[in-house]
Structure formats: structure tokens, C-alpha cells
N, C-alpha and C positions, 0 to 999 in steps of 0.2 A: 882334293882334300883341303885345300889351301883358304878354298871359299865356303868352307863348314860353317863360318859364325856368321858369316852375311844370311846364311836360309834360313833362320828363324821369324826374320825379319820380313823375306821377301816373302816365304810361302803365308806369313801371319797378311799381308796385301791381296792374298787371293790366288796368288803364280805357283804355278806349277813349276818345280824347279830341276833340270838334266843337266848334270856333270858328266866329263867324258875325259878324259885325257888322251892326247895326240901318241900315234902311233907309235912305241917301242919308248913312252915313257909312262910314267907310273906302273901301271895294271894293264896298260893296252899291250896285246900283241903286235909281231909285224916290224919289219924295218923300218928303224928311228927314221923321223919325218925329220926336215931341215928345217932349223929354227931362224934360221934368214928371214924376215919378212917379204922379202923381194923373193923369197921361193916360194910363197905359200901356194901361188899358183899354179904350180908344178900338177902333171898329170899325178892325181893319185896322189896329192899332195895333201897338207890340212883341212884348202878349202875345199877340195873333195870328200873328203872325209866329214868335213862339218852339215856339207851339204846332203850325204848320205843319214847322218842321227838325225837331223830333221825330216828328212822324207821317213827315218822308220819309223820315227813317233808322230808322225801326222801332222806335224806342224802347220797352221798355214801362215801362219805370220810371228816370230816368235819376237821377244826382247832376247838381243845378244848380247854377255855380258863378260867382258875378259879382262886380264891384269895381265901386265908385260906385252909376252910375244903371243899371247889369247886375246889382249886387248887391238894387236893390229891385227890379226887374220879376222877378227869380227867387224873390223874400217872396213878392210877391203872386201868381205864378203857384200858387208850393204853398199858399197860405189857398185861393185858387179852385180848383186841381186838384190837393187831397192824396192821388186816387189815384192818380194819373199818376208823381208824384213819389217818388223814394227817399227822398232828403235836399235840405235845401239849405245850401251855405256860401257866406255873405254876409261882402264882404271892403270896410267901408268904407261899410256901403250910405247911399244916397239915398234917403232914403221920407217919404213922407206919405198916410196912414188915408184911404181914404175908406169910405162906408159898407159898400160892397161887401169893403173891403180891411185888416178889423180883424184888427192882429196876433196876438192872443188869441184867434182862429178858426183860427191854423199851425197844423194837425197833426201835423206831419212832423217827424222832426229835424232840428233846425236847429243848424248854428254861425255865430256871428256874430265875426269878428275885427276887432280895432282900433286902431289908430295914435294916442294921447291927443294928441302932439303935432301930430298932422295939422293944419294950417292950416285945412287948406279944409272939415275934418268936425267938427263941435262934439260929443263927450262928451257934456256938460254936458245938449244938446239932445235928443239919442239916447236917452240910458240911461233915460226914462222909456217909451218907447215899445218898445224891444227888453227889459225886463222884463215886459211884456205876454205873449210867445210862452212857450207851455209847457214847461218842461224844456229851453230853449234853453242852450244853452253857451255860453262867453263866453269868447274867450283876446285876450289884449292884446301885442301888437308892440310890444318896446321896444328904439327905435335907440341902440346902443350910443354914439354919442359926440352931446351938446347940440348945437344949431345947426347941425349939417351936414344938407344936404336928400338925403332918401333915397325920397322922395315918386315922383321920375320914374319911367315907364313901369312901372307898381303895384310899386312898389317892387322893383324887380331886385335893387338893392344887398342888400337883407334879404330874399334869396330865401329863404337855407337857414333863417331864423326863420318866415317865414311858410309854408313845406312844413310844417313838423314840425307844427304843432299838424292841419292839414290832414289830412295821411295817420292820424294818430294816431285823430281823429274818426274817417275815413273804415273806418279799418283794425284800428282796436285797437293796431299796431302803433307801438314808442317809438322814433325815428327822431334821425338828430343828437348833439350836443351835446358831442363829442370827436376831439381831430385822429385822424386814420388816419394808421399811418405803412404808405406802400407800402412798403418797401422796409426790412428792420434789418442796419443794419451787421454786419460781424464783433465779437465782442468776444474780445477775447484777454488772460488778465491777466500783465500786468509789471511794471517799480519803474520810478518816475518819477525824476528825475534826484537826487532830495536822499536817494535810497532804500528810500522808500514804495511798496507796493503799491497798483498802481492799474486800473484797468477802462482797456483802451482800445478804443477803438470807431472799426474802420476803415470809414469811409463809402464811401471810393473802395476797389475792390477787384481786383486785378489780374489775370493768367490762369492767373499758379502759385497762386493760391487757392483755384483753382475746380476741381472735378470735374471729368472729362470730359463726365459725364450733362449737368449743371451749362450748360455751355459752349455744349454742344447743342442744348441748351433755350430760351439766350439768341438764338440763330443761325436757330432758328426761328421766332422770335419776326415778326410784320411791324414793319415800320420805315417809317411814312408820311411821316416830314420826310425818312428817303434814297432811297426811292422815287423822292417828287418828284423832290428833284436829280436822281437819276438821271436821267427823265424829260424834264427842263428842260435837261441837257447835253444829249442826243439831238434834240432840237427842235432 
């Protein structure tokens, strides 16, 4: 649930996108899996289970893509099964090495994204151990205003910061970083009152403005807030 605002995003690049929650949390059944990352490997553990949704949806190479303690069991999934794997992007992750699970054995591409401000993720702790992975990429989330928590539900609030470096890895393609205007006024040029020529720019635009094509086009348009009403008078 956490990653709802990211799949607009991802399935709008083409991916088919499978949420799952780890055993006896969320909606799964079954005895709660240990959130240690040093247990993922546990028989019957997460990465069992991770590797079970992939075999039922037919995967043959997916992109893995987790936050926290989803972010490290998808590291150690591609050190252990780098041919299974496309890529991995690790958003935040949770890890710690075990013998089986040395970073400097990922094959795969990897991105690793991060929050320096995060509270609950130490930098400091991190960055010797995610420079271990080969050719790994590194992009840094930085929330635009101090002090304000943007942490909740993997960061909704900095959705459209945390997509762009995402898709960019994923896609090659450079996504973001400037408003869209739907919609440009008229401009029409006239003298402003002291005399001067000036640009103006009619936002609102009335029906002697419009085309008839124009008009048409509007009227075919659907309209789901008048629908409703409609709808809602009828009821």
C-alpha cells in the first residue's frame, strides 16, 4: 500500500506492476516473517516467499523494487539470484552482510536511493557498505523545506522526486522537473491604461472566442464532477 503513488508512474513506462506483503503483515497470512535482514534467508523466510510470487506470475527477469526492509531482501535476493533478476532499486534499504549476502557479489544493476535526512536511516552507516556493489548508482532525495516530515507512507509527499530518478534508471528516459501548463490563455496585444503596450492573457475565455470546431470539441469532452451530479439528482 505504501507504494500506491509510485504505480502511476511505473505502469504509465510500460511495467507491469506486483505488490505482495511479507508474511503475517499487511493482508498476508501465516506466521509473521522476521524483519532482521540477516534472516531473510531463513528457510521459508521472505526470500522464499519473494521467490515463490515470482515463479507464480511467471517472471523471468523481473525489476525488484523495495523500501526499508523490502529494499534489502530485493539486494540479497539479486547477490543470490543474479539471473533471475533485471535490476534492483533499493529505496532506503535495511541490510546487513552475511556471509552468503556480500554486497560486492550484486551483479545486477542496482539503484540505491536516499533520504540523508531520514531519521530512522543513517548515511553515515550505509555508505560504506552500498559502495561495495559494482557500478551501483546512487541518487539522493532532498526534501525541499527543513523540518517538515515527509517520511510517511515512503514518502508520498516527494513522490514526483523519488519517480524521476526511478524511471530515468529504469528507462533512460528524463522525466519531471517543470510545471505543465494544461491549458494557455489567449493573448491578445493592447495599451494598458497609462498607454503602454502590453501582452494580455485572457485565462477565462468566453463563447464569442471560440471556434465552433473549438466549442465541439469542449462539449465532447466527458465531465465526471457533472455526470456525478447528474446522477446524484436522479437518485
Amino acid at each position: 500500500a505504501e507504494f500506491r503513488h509510485l504505480l502511476p508512474a511505473l505502469t504509465y513506462a510500460g511495467f507491469r506492476v506486483v505488490g505482495f506483503d511479507q508474511a503475517g503483515y499487511g493482508a498476508s497470512p501465516g506466521p509473521r516473517a522476521n524483519s532482521r535482514s540477516d534472516k531473510a534467508t531463513e528457510p521459508g523466510g521472505p526470500l522464499d516467499l519473494l521467490k515463490a510470487v515470482i515463479r507464480y506470475h511467471s517472471f523471468e527477469k523481473p525489476v525488484l523494487l523495495g523500501y526499508d526492509w523490502g529494499a534489502g531482501i530485493a539486494l540479497a535476493y539479486g547477490v543470490l539470484h543474479p539471473a533471475r533478476v533485471a535490476s534492483v532499486v533499493s529505496f532506503l534499504p535495511s541490510y546487513s552482510e552475511t556471509p552468503d549476502t556480500l554486497l560486492q557479489n550484486l551483479a545486477v544493476p542496482t539503484l540505491v536511493l536516499w533520504v540523508k535526512q531520514d531519521q530512522n536511516h543513517s548515511w553515515k552507516r550505509f555508505k560504506t557498505l552500498v559502495r561495495k556493489i559494482p557500478g551501483v548508482r546512487i541518487e539522493f532525495v532532498h526534501p525541499p523545506k527543513a523540518g517538515t516530515e515527509y517520511a510517511g507512507n515512503c514518502y508520498e509527499k516527494l513522490s514526483d522526486l523519488v519517480v524521476q530518478p526511478i524511471l530515468h534508471f529504469l528507462t533512460g528516459e528524463v522525466v519531471g522537473g517543470g510545471a505543465v501548463m494544461a491549458v494557455k490563455g489567449r493573448e491578445l496585444v493592447t495599451q494598458s491604461t497609462e498607454g503602454q503596450q502590453v501582452v494580455e492573457v485572457c485565462n477565462v475565455n468566453f463563447e464569442d472566442d471560440l471556434a465552433p470546431e473549438e466549442i465541439e470539441e469542449i462539449l465532447k469532452e466527458e465531465n465526471p464532477e457533472a455526470n456525478a451530479v447528474k446522477m446524484f439528482e436522479n437518485l
